[in-house]
N, C-alpha and C positions, 0 to 999 in steps of 0.2 A: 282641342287646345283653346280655338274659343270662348267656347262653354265656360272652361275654369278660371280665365280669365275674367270675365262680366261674373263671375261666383264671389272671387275674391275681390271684387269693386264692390261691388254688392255689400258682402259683410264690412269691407272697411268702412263703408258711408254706413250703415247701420251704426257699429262702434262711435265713428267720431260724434254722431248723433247722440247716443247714449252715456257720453263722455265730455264731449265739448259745455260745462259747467260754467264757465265765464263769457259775461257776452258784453260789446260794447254798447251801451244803450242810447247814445246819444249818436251815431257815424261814423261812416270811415274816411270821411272828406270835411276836413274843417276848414275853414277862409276866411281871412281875415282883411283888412284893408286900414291901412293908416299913413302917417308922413314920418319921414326923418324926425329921430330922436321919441316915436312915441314906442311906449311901452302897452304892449297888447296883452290881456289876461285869458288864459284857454282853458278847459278843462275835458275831462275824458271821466264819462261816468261807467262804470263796471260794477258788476253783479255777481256774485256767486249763488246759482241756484242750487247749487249741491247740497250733500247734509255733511261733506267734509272740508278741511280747511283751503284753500289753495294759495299756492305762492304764484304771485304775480309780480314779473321783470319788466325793464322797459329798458328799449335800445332803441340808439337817433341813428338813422340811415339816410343815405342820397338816394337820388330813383334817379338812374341815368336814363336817357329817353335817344331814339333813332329814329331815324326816317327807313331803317331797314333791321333792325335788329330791335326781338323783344326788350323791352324794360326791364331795366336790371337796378335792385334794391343792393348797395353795401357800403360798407362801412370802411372801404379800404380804398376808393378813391372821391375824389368830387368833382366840381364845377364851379362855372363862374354864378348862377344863379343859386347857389346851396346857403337854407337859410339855418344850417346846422348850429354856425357859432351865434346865433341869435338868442339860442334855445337855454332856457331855464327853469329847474325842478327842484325842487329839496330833499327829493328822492330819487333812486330809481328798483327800488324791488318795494312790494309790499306783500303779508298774508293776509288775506282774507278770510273772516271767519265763514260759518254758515249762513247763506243765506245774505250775508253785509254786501251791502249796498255802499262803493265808496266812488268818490269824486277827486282824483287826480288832476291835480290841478299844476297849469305852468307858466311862464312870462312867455313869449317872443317881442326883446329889445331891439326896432330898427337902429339899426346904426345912425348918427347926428348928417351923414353929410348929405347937404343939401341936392346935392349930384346923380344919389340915388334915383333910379327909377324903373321900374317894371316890377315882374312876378318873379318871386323867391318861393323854393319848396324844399322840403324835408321828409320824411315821413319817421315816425313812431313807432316802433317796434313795439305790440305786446303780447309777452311770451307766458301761458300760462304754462308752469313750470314743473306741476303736477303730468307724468306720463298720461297718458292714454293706457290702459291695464293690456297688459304684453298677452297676445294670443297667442296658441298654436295654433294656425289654419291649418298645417299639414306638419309632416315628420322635416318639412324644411324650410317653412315660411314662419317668420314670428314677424309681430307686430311692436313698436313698438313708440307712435307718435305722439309728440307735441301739438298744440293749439295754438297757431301767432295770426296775430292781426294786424296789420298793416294801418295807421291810420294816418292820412296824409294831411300836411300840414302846409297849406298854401296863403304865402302873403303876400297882394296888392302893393305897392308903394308907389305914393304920390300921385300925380294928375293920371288919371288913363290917356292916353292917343287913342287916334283912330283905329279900326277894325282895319288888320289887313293881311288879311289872308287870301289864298287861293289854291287852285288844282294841280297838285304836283300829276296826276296820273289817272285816268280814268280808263276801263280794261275789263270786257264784256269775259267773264268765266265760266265756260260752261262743264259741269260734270259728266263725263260719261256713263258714270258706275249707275246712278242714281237719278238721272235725267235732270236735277237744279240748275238752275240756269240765275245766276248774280252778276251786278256791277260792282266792280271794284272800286271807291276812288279814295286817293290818298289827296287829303288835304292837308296844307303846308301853310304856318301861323310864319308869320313872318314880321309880326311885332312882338313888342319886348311885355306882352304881359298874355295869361292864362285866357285861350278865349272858350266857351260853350258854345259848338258851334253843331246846326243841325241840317243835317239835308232835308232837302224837297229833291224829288225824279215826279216830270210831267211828259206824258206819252202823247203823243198825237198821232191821227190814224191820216191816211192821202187827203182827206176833205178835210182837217184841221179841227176836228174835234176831240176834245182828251178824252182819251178811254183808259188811262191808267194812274193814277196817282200814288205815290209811295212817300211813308214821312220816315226816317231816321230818328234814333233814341239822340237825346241833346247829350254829345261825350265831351271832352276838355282836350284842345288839342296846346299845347305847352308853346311859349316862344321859340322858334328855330328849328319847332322838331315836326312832326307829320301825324298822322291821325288818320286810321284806317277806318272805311265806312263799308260796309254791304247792303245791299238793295235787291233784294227778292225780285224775279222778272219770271219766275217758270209760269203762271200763270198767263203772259206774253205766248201768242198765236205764231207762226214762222211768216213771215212779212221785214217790210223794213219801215224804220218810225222815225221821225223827227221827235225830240226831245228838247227837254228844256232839263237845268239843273240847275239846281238854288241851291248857297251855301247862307246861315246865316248866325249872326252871332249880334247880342245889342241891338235888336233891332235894323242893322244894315246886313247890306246881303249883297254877293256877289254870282253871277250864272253863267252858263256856258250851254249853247247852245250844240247838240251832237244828233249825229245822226244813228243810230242802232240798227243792226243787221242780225234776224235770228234767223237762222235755217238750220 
């Protein structure tokens, strides 16, 4: 059963590869930063490498965010930071010849009031509208997928504040299956605007010299919501170590000294 499973992933990532014809060429994370009443101009460049036409949609979505549950993209509820009714287009489907190179282009209007303040987000739906060509894998698997892109549309407003985040949860995980051994930590943004924030993990052995350092990719942890990080430790010998842990965002940084136990 395995087997046919990693068979059929397999071919699917093949297809979407040989099918996936629109690509966004510019990101999937755009940001912006202005004041009440300014109007911001954005754009989204797309390509058709194909030698056939493609119809390309665009759909504005929310990205609800948790401290415990995956992010969820839709169109069916929102929030208080949702920069949806900001959002303006002249369109929203286009076809694409062969090979056309086009630039979709949109407004986002802060709203005038002076009261405003923190990070608003949205994301962009873009749905290449041409199927993926319907396989039979077997006498009962048919294929029969879309291409969407997600492009998120985050906007700054007004003065930044301070950096002020911190450690909701730090939680040594070890796997049994497979011997990995990770840090867990959930960090918790607790100011009203999008921060980039990166760990540091600093190991020290009983004589207080570092024997381990580990850096974290820089991810965006949203106002109000958490931000899950992992830190590779199987390399770590069974001892116990004092640590150091840095969180940083703008240049300031916040740390929390722990103690680690591997056996």
């Amino acid at each position: 059963m395995k087997t046919r499973i990693l068979t059929l992933i397999t071919l699917f990532l093949i297809i979407v590869k040989s099918y996936s014809s629109v690509v966004v060429m510019n990101g999937l994370t755009h940001s912006y930063s202005g004041v009440s009443g300014d109007v911001i101009t954005g754009e989204i460049i797309l390509i058709n490498s194909s030698d056939e036409e493609q119809r390309v949609t665009f759909e504005l979505n929310d990205i609800i965010f948790s401290c415990t549950e995956n992010r969820i993209f839709t169109s069916e509820t929102t929030h208080s930071q949702s920069s949806i009714d900001w959002f303006n287009a002249e369109l929203m489907d286009k076809t694409l010849r062969s090979k056309e190179k086009y630039i979709y282009r949109f407004t986002i209007t802060i709203p005038k009031n002076q009261n405003l303040k923190g990070s608003f987000w949205s994301t962009l739906m873009v749905n290449v509208e041409k199927p993926i060509k319907e396989e039979a894998l077997n006498a009962k698997v048919g294929l029969d997928t879309r291409i969407r892109y997600s492009v998120a549309l985050l906007t700054d407003v007004n003065m930044k504040e301070e950096v002020n985040i911190d450690f909701k949860s730090i939680a040594l995980n070890e796997a049994k299956t497979n011997g990995k051994r990770e840090l867990d930590v959930k960090v918790y943004n607790e100011s009203e605007f999008i921060e980039g924030v990166k760990l540091t993990l600093e190991v020290y052995n009983d004589d207080g010299e570092k024997i381990f350092e580990s850096e974290t990719d820089r991810n965006m942890a949203f106002p109000g919501f958490c931000r899950d990080y992992k830190v590779d430790l199987t390399s770590l010998a069974i001892g116990e170590y004092e640590c150091v842990l840095i969180a940083e965002s703008r240049e300031k940084f916040i740390g929390a000294n722990i103690t680690l136990t591997i056996d």
